[in-house]
N, C-alpha and C positions, 0 to 999 in steps of 0.2 A: 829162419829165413831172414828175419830182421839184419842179421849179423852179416848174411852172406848180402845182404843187398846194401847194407854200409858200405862192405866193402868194395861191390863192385861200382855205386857211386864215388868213392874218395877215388879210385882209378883212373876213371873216365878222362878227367882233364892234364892227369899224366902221360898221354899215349898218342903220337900219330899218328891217327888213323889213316888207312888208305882211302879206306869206305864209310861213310856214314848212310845205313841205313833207315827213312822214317818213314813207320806206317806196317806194324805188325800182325798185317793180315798175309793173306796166301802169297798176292803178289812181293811184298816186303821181305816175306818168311824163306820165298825162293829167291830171291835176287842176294840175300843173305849165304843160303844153303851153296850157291853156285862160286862167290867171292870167296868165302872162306877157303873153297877148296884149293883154288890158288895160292894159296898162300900169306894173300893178301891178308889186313891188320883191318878186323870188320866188326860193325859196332851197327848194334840194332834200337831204336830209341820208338817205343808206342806210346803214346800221351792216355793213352786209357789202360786195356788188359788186351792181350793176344788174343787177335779174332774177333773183338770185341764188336766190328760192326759188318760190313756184308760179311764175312768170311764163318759167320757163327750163326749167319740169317737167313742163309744160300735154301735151295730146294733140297741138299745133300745128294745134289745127282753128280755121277762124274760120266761125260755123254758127251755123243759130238753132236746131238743137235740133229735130228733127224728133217726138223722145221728148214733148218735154214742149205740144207741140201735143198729142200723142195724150192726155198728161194733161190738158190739158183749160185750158192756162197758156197762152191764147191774149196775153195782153199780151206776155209775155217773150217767145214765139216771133216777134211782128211786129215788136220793139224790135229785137230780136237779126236778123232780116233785115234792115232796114232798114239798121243799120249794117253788117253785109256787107256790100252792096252796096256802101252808100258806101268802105268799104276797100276791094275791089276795083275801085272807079271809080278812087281816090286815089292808092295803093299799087299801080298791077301789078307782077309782081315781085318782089314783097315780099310781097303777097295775092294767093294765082292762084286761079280757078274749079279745082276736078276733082269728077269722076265720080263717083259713091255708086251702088253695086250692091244689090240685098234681093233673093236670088234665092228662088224659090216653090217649095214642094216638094207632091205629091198629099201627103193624111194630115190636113187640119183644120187651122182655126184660121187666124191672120192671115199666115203661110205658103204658103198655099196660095191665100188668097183674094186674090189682083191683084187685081181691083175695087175691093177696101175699100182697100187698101193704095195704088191711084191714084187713090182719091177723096181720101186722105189727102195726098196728092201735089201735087192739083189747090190746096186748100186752101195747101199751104205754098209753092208758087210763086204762087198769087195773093198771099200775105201778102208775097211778096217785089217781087212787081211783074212779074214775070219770065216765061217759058214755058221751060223746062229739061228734061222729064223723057219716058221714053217707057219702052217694055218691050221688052226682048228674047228671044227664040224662046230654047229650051236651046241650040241650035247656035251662034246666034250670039253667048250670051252666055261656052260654053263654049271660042269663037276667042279672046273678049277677055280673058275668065279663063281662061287653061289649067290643067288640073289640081283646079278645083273640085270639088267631091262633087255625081256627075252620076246616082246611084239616085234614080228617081223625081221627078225635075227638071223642071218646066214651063215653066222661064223665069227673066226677073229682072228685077226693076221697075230702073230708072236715075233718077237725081235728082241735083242738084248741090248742091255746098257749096264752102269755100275751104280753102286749105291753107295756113301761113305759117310763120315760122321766129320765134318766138313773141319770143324775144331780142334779134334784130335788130329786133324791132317796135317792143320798149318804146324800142332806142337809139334810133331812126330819130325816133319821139315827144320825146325827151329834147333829140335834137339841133334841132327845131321848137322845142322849150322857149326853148333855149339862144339861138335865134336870133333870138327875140324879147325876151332881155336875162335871159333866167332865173339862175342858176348852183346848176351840181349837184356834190354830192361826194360819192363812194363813201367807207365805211369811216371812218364819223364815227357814234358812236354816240351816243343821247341818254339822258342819265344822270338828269335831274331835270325836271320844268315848272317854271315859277317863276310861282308866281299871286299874288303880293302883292296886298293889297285883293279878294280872290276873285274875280279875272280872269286867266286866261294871259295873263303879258307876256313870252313867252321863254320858254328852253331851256338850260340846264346839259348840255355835250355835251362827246365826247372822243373825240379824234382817235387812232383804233384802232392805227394805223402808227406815229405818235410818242410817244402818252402823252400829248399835251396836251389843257389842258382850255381851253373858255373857256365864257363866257356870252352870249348873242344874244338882239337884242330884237325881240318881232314881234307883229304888232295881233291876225293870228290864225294858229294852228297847225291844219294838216290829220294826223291820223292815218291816216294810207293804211297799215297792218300786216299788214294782212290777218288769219292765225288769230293774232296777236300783240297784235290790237286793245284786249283788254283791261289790258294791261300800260301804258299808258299812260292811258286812257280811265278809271283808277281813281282819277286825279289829281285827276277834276272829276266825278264820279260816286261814287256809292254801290253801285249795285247793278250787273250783272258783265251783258256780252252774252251769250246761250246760244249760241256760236260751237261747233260742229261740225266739228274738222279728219277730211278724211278722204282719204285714203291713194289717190292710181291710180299703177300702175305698168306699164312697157313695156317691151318688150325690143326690141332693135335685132340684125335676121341681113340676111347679102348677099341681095342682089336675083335671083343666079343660082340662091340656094335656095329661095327663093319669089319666083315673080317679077310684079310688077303695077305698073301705070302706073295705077293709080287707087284708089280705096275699096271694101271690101266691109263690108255689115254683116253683122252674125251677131247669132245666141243662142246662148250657150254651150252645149254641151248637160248639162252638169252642173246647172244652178241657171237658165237659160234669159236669163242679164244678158244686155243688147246690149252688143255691144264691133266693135272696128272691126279692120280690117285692112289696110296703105295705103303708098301711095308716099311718101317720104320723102327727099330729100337724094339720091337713089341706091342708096338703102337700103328695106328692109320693116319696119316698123312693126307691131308684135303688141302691143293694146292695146285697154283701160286694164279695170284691176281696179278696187274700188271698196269702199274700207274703211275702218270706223273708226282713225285712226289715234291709238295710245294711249302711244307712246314720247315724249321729252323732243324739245317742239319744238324747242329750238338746238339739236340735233342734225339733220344731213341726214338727211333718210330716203332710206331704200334700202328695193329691193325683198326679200321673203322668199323661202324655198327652198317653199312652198306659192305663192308664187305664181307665179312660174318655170314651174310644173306645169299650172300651173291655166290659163297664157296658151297654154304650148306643147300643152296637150291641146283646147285650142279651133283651135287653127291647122292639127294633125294629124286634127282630125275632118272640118273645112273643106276642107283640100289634103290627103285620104287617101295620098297618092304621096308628100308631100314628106318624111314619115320625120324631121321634125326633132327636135334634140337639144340637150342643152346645150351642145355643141361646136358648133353653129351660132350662137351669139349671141356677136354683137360688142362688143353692149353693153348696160346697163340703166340705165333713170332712174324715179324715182318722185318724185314733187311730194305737198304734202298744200293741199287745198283748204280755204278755208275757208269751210265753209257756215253759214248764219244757221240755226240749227234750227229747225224745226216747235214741237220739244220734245212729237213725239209718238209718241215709238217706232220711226217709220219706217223701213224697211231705209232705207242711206247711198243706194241708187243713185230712191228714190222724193221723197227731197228736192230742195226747190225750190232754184233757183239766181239765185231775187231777190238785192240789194244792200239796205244798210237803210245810214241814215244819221243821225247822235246830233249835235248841236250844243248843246253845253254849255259856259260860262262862258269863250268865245272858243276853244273848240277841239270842231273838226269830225271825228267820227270815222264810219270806212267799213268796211264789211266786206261778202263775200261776192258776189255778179256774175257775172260772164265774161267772157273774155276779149276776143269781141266788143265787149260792153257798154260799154268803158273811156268814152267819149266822152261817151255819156250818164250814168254814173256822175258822173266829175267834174263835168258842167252841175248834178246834184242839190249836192254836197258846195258849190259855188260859189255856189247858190241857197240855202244853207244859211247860208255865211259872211259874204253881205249885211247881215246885223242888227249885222257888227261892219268892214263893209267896204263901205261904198253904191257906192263907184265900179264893184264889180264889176255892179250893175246894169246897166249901159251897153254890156255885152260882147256880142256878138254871137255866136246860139247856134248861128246856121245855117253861120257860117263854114267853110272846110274844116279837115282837121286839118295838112294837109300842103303845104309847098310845092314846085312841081313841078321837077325836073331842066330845066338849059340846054338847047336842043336843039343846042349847041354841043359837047356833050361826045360825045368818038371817043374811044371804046376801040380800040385795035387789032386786027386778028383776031379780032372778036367777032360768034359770031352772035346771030341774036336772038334768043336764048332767054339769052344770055349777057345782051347788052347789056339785058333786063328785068329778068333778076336784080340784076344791078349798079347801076342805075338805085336799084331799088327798096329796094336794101338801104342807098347813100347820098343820096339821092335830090338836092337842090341843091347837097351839097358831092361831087358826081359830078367835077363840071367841076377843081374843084381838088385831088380824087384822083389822077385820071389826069395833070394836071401836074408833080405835087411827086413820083410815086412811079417809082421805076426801068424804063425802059419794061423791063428784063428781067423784073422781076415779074409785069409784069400779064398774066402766063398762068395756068390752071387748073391746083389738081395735081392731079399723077394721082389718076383716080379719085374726086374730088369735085367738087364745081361752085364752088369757092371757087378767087379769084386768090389766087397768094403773096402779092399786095403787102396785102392785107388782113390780114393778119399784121402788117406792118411800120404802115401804118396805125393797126389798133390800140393797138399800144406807143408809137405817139408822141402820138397825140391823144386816146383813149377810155380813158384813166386804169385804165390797166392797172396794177394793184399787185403781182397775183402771175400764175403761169402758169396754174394753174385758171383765171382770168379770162379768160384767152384763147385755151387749147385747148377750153374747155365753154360760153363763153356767148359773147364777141366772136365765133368764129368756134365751128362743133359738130364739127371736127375727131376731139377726143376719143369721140366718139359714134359715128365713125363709119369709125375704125381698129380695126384688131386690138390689145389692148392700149393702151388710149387715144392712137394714134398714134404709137407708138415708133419706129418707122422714119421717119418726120417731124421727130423732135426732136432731130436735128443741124445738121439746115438751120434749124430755127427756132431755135437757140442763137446762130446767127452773127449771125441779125439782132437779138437780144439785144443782142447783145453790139455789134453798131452802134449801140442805141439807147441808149447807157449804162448797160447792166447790164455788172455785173461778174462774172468766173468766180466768186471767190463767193457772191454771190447768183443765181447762174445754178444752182450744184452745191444751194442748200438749195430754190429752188424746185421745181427738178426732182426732190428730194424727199419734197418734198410735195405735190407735182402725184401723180407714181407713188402716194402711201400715199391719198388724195385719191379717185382713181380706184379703185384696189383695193376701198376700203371701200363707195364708194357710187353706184360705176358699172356693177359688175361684178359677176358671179356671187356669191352668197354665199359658195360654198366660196371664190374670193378674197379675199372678206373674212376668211375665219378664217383664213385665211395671213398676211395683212397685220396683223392683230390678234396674232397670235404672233410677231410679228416686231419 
């Protein structure tokens, strides 16, 4: 990869771009995915790793928001179904339907009232298209939840949404990109605009990994930053977005301590937030918190030792029996959203999760959305860049996003729950996955649902720079081991070291993967270890 990514820096400042892309998450990844197909000359620039900040930290739900129907945000909840579905039509595998529980308790309020709550039901699969949703009796719903809080229990409404593995989404996009002539580069950061004559003509950028600088010329620049929007967006503007970062955070325990094959919602009983609780990877899912986030955004955030408490006393109120502790958590992540403010005081979890879109002086800036949203997101920022780009007029909006797997590609011993994941996560380079990679590889290791060879995979083509890139975001390994997979990363060193890493660069990443993980995957008390250390 060393070689292929010389090369495609020495390129860079050979090329007129039409588009310059920055900011290599979902929104970035689709605004990318949508230009290319035009035919336009598109150039993707992420100063860190693909995904690397909300888009790798999200809930992993793809949903329209059940919440914000009951507020009253009927556009957002039917934009956001629609594209569900289309993900789960496009993507299976990669977007799968699962189950959402709202179980009903006697005592008042929207709790207890199933009716309102499957009127509210009826409404959100109408907006979807769909018919998904029914009630179950306490019994039956206490077979499919074991263990829930069954005092005074009448039942539990059922409704569907999607689950996906948020990281793989954006590659899976990026790789669409790529394959319509785009090129993308991790770990290139942009240092200046260059607006000679009071127009963006280019980018003063530097290549994070070597030091090098150069200059790149392009007709227009997309800001896809997300809560970083303004840091660039100030180049060609005066006055500052009211951009709102705010803080969710999860914990990751085994599936044998809480165990479920689908979603539950809840109200905390502390403060009465909705938060979810849900199948994951193989793993349980305790989440999201929902907070102003007020530390230094180039810093990762991590979760607190308040909120640790505040997830685990929502999960022990819910599953009374299951006694969990902080020695049941494998692992922790926390993302910061970037929401467009009200700029009305509002508690973080009452804010709206529109997108808003700035075109100024040949550069398009985006902030705020969802995860769902990305598709439609980019159509706006593209509908935006016409005034400096007319050919993207001619794009087609209805197009898909994605295109489909050979039906030539045999995985070996796969069943079909394998072979959709697989599918879905490389979707047309499926067929020359399973060619090029060791048939010994392509089994599952234990205890997750990832082949080895997707390991090997990623070090040689998805421009792996360090090992974070590939235990937290190529693959969720790290998320999903004890200690961010230590007992894993002897076998993953050999294939390192196949791929032309060297012992030492093998001894300092594995360094900083461990201090990496400490700080901002892990318990807090790990962090102040890691931090004295």
């Amino acid at each position: 990869m060393t070689d292929q990514r010389t090369t495609l820096w020495q390129k860079l400042p050979e090329t007129d771009w039409d588009i310059i892309v920055v900011g290599g998450g979902i929104t970035g990844a689709g605004v990318a995915r949508e230009a290319a197909r035009t035919g336009s000359k598109v150039l993707l620039l992420e100063q860190r790793d693909y995904a690397f900040g909300t888009s790798s930290r999200s809930s992993k739900m793809v949903h329209g928001g059940l919440r914000y129907i009951a507020m009253g945000d009927i556009r957002l909840t039917w934009h956001s179904l629609v594209e569900r579905e289309r993900l789960l039509n496009e993507a299976p595998g990669l977007v799968d339907r699962m189950s959402y529980f709202f179980a009903h308790y006697d005592g008042g309020g929207i709790k207890s009232n199933r009716w309102a709550f499957y009127i509210l039901l009826m409404a959100y699969d109408f907006l979807a298209g769909i018919h998904d949703r029914g009630f179950f009796n306490a019994k039956k719903f206490l077979d499919r939840v074991p263990g829930y809080r069954k005092e005074k229990l009448q039942g539990a409404s059922r409704y569907t949404d999607a689950v996906t593995d948020d990281t793989r989404l954006v590659l899976r996009v990026l790789d669409e990109a790529r394959r319509d002539g785009a090129v993308t580069l991790n770990y290139v950061k942009v240092e200046k605009t260059l607006t000679p004559g009071d127009q963006v003509a280019g980018l003063q950028v530097r290549n994070e990994e070597t030091g090098e600088v150069a200059l790149l010329r392009a007709k227009v620049v997309v800001n896809a930053t997300g809560a970083w929007v303004n840091r660039m967006r100030s180049d060609v503007a005066s006055e500052t977005v009211s951009v709102r970062p705010q803080r969710g955070s999860h914990l990751v325990v085994p599936s044998d301590r809480l165990p479920l094959n689908d979603a539950v919602i809840l109200f905390h009983p502390d403060d009465g937030r909705a938060m979810f609780i849900y199948q994951w990877e193989g793993r349980t899912v305790i989440g999201t918190t929902d907070l102003d986030h007020k530390e230094d955004l180039d810093d990762e955030a991590a979760i607190t030792a308040d909120e640790v408490e505040y997830l685990l006393r929502a999960a022990n109120h819910e599953f009374p029996n299951s006694r969990l502790t902080e020695k049941d958590v494998i692992a922790t992540w926390a993302g910061v959203r970037p929401i467009v403010s009200s700029g009305k005081g509002l508690d973080p979890s009452k804010e709206r999760r529109d997108h808003a879109v700035w075109a100024e002086k040949g550069m398009i800036s985006v902030s705020g959305g969802k995860l769902t949203t990305f598709r439609q997101i980019a159509q706006d920022v593209l509908t935006a860049a016409e005034t400096w780009l007319p050919a993207l007029k001619t794009r087609d909006r209805k197009a898909g996003i994605f295109t489909q797997p050979s039906a030539a590609v045999a995985l070996p011993n796969a069943d079909d729950d394998l072979y959709r994941r697989f599918t879905g996560k490389f979707g047309y380079l499926s067929e020359r996955f399973v060619q090029e990679m060791p048939s010994s590889e392509l089994v599952v290791i234990p205890g997750s649902k990832t082949l080895w060879a997707e390991l090997r995979w990623a070090l040689r083509y998805e421009q792996v720079q360090h090992l974070d890139d590939l235990m937290l975001r190529r693959t969720r390994l790290g998320l999903l081991y004890p200690e961010g997979g230590a007992a894993l990363l002897p076998t993953i060193r050999m294939m390192a070291l196949d791929e032309d890493w060297t012992e030492e660069r093998w001894a300092s990443e594995l360094q900083r993967y461990q201090d990496i993980w400490a700080r901002y995957y892990s318990l807090p008390e790990a962090r102040k270890v890691a931090a004295a250390a």
